[in-house]
C-alpha positions in Angstrom: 37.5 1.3 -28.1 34.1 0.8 -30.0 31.9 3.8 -29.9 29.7 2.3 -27.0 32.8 2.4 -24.5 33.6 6.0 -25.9 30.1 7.1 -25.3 30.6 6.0 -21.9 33.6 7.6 -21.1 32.6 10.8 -22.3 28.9 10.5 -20.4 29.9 9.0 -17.9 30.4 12.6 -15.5 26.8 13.8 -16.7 25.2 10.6 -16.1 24.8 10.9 -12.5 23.8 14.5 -13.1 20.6 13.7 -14.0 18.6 13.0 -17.4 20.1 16.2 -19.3 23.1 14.9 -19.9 21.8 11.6 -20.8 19.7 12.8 -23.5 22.0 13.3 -26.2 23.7 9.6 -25.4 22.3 8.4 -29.0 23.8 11.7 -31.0 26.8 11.3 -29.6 26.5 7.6 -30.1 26.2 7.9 -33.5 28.7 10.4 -34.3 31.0 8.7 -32.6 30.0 5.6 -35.2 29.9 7.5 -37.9 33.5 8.6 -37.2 34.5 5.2 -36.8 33.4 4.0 -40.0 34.7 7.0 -41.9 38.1 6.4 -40.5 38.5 2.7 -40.1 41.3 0.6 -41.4 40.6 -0.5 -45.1 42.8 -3.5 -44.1 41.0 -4.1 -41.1 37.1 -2.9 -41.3 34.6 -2.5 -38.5 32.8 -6.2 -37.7 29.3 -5.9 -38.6 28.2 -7.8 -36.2 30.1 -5.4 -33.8 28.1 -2.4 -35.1 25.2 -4.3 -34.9 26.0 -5.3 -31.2 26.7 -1.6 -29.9 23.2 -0.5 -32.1 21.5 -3.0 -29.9 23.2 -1.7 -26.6 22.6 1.9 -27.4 18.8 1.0 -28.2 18.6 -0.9 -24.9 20.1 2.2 -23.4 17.6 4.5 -25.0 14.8 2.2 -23.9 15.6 1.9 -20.6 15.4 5.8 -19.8 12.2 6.2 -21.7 11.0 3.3 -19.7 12.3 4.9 -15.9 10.9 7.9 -16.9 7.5 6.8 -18.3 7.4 5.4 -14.6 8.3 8.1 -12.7 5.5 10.1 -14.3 3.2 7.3 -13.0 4.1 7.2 -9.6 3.9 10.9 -9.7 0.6 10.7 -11.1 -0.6 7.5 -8.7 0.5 9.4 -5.6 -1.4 12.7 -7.0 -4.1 10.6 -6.8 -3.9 8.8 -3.6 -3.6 12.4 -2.2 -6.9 13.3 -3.4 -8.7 10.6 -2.4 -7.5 10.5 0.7 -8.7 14.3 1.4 -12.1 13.0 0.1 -12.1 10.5 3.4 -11.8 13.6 6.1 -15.0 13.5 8.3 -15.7 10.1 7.3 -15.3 7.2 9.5 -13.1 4.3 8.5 -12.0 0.4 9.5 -9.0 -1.1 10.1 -8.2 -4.4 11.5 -8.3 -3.7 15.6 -10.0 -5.5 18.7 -9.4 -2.9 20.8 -12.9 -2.3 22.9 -13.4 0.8 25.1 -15.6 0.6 28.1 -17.0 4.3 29.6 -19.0 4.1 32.9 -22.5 4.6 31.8 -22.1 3.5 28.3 -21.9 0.6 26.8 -18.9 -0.4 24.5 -19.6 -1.1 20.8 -17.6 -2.8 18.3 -17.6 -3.7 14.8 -16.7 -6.8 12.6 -16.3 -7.9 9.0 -17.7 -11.5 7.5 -16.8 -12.0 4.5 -20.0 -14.0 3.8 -22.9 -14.8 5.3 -23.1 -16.9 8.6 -25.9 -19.0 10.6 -23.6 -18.4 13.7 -21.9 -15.3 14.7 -20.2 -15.1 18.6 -18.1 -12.1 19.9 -15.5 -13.0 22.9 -14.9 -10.1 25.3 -11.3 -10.3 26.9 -9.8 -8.5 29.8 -6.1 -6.8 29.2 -4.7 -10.2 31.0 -6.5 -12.3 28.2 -8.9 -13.3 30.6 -12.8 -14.0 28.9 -15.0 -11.6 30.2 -18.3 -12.2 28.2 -19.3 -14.0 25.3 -22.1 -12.4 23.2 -24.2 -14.5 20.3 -25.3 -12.1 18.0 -26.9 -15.0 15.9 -27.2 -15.0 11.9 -25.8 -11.8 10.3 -25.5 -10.9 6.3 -21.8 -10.1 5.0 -20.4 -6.9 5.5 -19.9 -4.9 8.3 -21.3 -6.1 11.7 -21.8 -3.5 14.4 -22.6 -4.9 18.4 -22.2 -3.7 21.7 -21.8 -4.8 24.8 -23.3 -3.6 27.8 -20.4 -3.9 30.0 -21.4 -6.9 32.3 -19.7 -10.6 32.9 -21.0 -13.4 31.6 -22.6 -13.6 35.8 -24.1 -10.4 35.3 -21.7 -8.3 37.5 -20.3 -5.1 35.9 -16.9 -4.8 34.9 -14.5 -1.7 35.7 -14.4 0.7 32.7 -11.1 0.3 31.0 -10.0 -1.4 27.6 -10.6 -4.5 26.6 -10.5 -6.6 23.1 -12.6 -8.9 21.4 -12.3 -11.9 19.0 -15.1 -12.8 16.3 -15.6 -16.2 15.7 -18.2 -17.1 12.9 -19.9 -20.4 11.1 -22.5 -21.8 8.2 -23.1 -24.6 8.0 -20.7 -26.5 10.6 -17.8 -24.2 8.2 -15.9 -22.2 9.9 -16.6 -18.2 7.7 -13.6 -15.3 7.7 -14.6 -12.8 10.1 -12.0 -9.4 10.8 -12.2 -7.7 14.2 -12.1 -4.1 13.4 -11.9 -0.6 15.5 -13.2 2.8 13.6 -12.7 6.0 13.8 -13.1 9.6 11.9 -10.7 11.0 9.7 -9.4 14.1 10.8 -6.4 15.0 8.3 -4.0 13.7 5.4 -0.5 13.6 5.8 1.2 13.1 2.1 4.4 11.3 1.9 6.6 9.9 -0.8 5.8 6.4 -0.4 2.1 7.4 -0.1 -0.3 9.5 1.6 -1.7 8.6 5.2 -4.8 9.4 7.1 -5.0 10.4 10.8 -7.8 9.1 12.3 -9.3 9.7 15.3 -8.6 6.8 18.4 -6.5 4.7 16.0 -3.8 7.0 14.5 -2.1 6.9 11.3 -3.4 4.2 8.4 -2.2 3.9 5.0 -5.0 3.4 2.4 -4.2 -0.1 1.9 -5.0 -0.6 5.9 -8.2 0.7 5.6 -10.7 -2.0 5.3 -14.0 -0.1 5.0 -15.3 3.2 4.6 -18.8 4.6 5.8 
């Protein structure tokens, strides 16, 4: 049994235990060379290449753990600070990808949208919740960046629709070329809830967002 396998064996029960019993693997490692070599068979020496082969694995070994922990500490650390920054967004309103339009009697419903670039042509397509197009607003040439519009809660004849929810589709050109637009909803951040996998806003009329859902901050 070469020292590697006896290392094993005698670990092995620790191992699981956590990294205190895996820190001594290279003492032991080597004492268990050492001993080897002191008492090997005159007739019948260690290989070198053999030693060389378990040195190897043991390095590897030692390597490995430095690496898992080296990035535990950063995911502790990356987390830390997805917590903070996330407490920095309460009060603030955010954007995530959501056509969701909300029509009040007496009010009119507004709505924003993201282009990635510049447009010459910008339309917004009201739907009802059966799909059916309500209105279609032109809201002409707009920079990129966030987009805000609203719509005054009337058909495209004029007749007023029946408060409710609704959605709405962006649809965006320059040039005869067709530019990315995002339909977005907003709301204000009201608390943080941290987790292991990452910390999550509540937000006000949308719910729970990671950070990577949030597309815009204001």
């Amino acid at each position: 049994m070469n020292a590697i396998q006896e290392i094993t064996k005698v670990a092995a029960p620790g191992a699981a235990a956590g990294s205190a019993a895996n820190a001594d693997i290279g003492d032991r490692f080597l004492k268990l060379l050492v001993a080897q070599m002191r008492n090997q068979d005159p007739l019948n020496p260690l290989d070198n290449a053999q030693v060389t082969s378990q040195l190897a694995q043991i390095n590897t070994v030692n390597g490995i753990e430095k690496l898992n922990a080296s990035i535990g500490d950063l995911s502790a650390s990356l987390l830390a600070g997805q917590s903070m920054q996330s407490a920095g967004l309460i009060g603030r309103t955010v954007f995530a990808e959501g056509n969701r339009l909300a029509l009040v009697a007496g009010a009119p419903a507004r709505g924003t949208l993201l282009l990635n670039d510049a447009a010459d042509s910008v339309k917004v397509t009201v739907s009802g919740t059966a799909g059916n197009v309500v209105r279609q607003i032109e809201l002409g040439r707009r920079s990129s960046g966030l987009t805000d519009f609203e719509w005054d809660g009337r058909n495209d004849a004029g007749a007023a629709m029946a408060p409710g929810a609704y959605s709405f589709q962006v649809a965006a050109t320059r040039g005869g070329q067709t530019i990315a637009a995002s339909a977005l909803a907003s709301g204000v951040v009201s608390g943080v809830i941290p987790g292991s996998a990452g910390a999550r806003v509540s937000v006000d009329g949308i719910g729970e967002l990671t950070m990577q859902q949030i597309r815009n901050i204001r």
